[in-house]
mmCIF file of the C-alpha atoms, coordinates in Angstrom:
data_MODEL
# 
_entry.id   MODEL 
# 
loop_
_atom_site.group_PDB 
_atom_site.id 
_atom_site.type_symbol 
_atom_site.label_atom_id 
_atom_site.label_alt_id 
_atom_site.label_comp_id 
_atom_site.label_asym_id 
_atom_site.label_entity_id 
_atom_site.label_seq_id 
_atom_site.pdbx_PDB_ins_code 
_atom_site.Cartn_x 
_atom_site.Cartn_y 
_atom_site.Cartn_z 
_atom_site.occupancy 
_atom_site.B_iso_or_equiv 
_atom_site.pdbx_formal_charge 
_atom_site.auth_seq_id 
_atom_site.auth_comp_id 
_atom_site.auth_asym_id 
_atom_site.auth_atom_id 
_atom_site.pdbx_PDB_model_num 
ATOM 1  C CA . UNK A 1 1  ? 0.000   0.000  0.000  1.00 0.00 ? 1  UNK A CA 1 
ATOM 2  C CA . UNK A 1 2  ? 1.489   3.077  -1.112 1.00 0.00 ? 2  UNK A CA 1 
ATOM 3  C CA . UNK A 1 3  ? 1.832   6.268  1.773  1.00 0.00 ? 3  UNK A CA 1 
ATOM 4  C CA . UNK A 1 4  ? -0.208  9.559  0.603  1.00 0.00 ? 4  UNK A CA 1 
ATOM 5  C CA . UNK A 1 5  ? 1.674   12.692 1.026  1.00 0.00 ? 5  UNK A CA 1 
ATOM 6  C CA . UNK A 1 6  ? 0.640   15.055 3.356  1.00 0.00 ? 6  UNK A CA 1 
ATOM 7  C CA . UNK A 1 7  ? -0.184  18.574 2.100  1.00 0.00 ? 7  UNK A CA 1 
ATOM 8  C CA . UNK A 1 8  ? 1.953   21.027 3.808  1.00 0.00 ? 8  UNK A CA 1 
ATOM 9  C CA . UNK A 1 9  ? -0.233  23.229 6.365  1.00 0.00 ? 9  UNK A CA 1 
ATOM 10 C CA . UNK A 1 10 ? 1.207   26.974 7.857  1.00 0.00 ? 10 UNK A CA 1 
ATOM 11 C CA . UNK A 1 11 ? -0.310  29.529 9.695  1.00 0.00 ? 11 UNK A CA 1 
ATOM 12 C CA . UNK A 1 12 ? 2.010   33.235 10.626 1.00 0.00 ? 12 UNK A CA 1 
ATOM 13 C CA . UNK A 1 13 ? 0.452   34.461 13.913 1.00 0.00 ? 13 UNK A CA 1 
ATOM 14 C CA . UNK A 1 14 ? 1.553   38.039 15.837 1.00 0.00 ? 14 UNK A CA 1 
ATOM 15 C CA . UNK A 1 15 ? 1.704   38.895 18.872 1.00 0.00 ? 15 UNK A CA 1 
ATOM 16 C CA . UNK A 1 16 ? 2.026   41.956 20.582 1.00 0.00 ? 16 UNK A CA 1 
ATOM 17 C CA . UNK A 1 17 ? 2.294   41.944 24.799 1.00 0.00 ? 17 UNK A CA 1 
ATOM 18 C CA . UNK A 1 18 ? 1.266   45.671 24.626 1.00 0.00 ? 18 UNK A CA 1 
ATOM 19 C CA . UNK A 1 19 ? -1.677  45.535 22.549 1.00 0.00 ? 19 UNK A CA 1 
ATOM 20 C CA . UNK A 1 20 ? -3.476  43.410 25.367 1.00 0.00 ? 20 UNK A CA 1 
ATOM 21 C CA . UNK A 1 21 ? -5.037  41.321 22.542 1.00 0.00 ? 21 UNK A CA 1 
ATOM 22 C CA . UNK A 1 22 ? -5.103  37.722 21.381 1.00 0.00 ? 22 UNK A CA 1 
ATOM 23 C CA . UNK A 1 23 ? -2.538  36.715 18.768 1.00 0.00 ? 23 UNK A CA 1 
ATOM 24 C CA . UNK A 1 24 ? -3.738  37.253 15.464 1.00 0.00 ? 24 UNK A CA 1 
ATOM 25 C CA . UNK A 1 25 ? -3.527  35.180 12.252 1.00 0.00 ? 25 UNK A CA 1 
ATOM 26 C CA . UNK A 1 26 ? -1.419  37.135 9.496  1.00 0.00 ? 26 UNK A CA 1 
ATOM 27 C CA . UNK A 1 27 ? -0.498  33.985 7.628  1.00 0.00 ? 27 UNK A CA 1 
ATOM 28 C CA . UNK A 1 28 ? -2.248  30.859 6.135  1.00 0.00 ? 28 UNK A CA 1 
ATOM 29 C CA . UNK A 1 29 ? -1.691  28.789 3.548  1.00 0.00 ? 29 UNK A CA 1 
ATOM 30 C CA . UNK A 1 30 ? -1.254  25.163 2.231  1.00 0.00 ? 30 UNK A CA 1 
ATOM 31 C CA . UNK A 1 31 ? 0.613   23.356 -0.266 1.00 0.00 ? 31 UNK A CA 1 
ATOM 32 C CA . UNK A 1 32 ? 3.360   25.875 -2.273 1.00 0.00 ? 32 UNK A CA 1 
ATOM 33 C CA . UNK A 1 33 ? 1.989   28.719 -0.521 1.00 0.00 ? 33 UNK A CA 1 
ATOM 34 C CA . UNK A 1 34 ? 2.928   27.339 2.907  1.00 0.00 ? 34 UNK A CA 1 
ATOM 35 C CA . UNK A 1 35 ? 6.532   26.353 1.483  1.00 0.00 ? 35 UNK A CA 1 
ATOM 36 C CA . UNK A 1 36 ? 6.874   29.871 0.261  1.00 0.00 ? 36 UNK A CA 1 
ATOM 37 C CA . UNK A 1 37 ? 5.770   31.045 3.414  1.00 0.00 ? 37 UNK A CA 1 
ATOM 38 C CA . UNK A 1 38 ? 8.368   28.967 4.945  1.00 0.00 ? 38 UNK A CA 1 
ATOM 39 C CA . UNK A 1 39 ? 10.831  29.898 3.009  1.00 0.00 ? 39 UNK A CA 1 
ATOM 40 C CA . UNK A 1 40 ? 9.835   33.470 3.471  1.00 0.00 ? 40 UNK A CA 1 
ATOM 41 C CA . UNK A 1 41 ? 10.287  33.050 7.283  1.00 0.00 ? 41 UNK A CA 1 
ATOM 42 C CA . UNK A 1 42 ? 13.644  31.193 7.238  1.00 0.00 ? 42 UNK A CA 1 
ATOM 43 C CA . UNK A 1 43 ? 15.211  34.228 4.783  1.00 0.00 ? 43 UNK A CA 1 
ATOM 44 C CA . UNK A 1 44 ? 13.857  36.401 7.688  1.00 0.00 ? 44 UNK A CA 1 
ATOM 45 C CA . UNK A 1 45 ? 14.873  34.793 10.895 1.00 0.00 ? 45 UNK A CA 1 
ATOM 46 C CA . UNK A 1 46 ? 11.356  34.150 11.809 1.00 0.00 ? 46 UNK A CA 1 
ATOM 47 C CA . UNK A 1 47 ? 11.468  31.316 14.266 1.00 0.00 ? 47 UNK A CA 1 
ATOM 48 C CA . UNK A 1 48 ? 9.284   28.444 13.019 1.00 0.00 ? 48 UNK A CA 1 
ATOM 49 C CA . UNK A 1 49 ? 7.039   25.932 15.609 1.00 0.00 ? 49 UNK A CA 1 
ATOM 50 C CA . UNK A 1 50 ? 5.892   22.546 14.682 1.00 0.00 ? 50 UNK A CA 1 
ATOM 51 C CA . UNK A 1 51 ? 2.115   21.494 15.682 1.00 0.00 ? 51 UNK A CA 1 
ATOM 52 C CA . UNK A 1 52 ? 0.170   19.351 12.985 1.00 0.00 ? 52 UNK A CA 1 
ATOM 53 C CA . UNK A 1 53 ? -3.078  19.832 15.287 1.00 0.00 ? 53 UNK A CA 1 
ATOM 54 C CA . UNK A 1 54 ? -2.895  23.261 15.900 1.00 0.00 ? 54 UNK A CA 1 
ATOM 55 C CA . UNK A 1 55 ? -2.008  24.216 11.715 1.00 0.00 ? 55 UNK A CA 1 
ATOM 56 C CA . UNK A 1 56 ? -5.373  22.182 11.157 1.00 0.00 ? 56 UNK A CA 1 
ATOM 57 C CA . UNK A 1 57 ? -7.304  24.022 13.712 1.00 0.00 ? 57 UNK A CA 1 
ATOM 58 C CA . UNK A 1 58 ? -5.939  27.776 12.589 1.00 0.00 ? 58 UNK A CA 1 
ATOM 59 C CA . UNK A 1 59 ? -6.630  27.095 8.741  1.00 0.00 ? 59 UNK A CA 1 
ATOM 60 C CA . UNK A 1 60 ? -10.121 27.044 9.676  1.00 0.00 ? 60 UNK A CA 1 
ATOM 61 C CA . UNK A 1 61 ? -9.967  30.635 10.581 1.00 0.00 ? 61 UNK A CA 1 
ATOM 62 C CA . UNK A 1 62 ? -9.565  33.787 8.432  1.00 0.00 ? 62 UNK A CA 1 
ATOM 63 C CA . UNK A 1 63 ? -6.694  35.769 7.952  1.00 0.00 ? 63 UNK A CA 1 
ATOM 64 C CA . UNK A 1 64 ? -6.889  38.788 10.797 1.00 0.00 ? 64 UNK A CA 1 
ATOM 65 C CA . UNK A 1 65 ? -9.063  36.859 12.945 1.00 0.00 ? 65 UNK A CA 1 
ATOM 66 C CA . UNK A 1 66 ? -7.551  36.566 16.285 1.00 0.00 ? 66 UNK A CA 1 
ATOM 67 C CA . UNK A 1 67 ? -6.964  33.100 18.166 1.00 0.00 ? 67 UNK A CA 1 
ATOM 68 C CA . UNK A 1 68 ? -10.048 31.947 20.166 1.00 0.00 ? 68 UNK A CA 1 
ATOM 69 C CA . UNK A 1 69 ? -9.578  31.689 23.926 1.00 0.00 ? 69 UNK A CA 1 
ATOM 70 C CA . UNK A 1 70 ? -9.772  27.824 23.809 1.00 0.00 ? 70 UNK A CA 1 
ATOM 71 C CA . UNK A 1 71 ? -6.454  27.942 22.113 1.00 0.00 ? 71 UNK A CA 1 
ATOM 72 C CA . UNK A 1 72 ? -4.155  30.553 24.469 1.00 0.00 ? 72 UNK A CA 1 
ATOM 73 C CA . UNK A 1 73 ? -2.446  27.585 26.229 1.00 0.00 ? 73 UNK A CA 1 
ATOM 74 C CA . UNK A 1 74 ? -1.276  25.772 23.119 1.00 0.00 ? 74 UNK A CA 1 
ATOM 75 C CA . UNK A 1 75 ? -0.050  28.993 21.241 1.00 0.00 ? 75 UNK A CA 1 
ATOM 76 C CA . UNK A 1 76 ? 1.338   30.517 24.882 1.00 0.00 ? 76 UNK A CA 1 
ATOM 77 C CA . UNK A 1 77 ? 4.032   27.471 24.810 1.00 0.00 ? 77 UNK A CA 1 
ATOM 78 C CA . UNK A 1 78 ? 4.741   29.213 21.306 1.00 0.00 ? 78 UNK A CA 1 
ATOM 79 C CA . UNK A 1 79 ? 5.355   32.613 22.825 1.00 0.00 ? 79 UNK A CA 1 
ATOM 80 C CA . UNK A 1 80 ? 7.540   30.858 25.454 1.00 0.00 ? 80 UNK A CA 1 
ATOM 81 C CA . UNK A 1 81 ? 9.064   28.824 22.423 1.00 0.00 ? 81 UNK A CA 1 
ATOM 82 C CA . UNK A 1 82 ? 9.633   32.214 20.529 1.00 0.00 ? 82 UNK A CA 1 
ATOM 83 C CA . UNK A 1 83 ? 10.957  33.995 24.204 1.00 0.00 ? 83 UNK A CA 1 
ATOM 84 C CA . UNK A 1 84 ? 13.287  31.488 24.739 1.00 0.00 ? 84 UNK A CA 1 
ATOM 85 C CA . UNK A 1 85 ? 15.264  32.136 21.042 1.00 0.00 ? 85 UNK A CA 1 
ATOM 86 C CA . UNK A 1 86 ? 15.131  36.070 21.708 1.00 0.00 ? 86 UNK A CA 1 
ATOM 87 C CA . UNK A 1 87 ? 16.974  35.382 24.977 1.00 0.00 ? 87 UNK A CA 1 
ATOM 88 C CA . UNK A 1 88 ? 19.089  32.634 23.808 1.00 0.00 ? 88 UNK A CA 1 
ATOM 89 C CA . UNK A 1 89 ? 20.474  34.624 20.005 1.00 0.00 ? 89 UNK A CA 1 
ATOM 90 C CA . UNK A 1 90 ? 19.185  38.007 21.596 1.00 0.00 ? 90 UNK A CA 1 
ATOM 91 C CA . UNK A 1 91 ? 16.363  40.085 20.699 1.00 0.00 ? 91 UNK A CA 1 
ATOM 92 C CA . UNK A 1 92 ? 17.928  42.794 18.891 1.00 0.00 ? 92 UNK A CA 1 
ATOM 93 C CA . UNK A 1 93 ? 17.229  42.043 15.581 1.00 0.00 ? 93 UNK A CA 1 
ATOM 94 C CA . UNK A 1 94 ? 13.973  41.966 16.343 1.00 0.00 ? 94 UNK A CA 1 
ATOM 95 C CA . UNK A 1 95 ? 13.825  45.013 17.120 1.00 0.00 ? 95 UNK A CA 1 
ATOM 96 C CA . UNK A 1 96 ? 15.290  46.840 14.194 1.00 0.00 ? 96 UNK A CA 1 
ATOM 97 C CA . UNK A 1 97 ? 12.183  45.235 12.059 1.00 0.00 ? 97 UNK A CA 1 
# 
């Protein structure tokens, strides 16, 4: 029995602790638009997280919608994912974009 290829899910999300809002989706896309999205984010730095459930669950939304409450605690351990790179490879790049 042969394997069937997965289709390649993203979603971009920001975040801003002093807009006292939920992330918001900025990014979705599947097949070649999620590797050029990819690809877009590794020529940029843009850290990249991993989570096959939680790509599923975002494509469902809109672009500009922001995350529903029932998914803070999953994309928190993103923010924390994200934190810990800006303190480990330090944040000032980050802050010249």
């Amino acid at each position: 029995m042969e394997k069937k290829k997965k289709t390649k899910q993203v979603a971009a999300l920001k975040y801003s602790s002093t807009d006292n809002r939920a992330p918001e989706i900025i990014g979705l896309g599947s097949g070649e638009i999620a590797e050029k999205i990819i690809e877009k984010a590794k020529e940029n730095d843009i850290p990249i997280y991993q989570n096959d459930e939680l790509v599923n669950t975002l494509n469902q939304f809109k672009i500009g919608d922001e995350i529903p409450p029932e998914l803070y605690e999953v994309v928190a351990e993103i923010l924390v994912f994200v934190s810990n790179i800006d303190k480990k490879y330090g944040d000032e790049k980050w802050k010249t974009r």
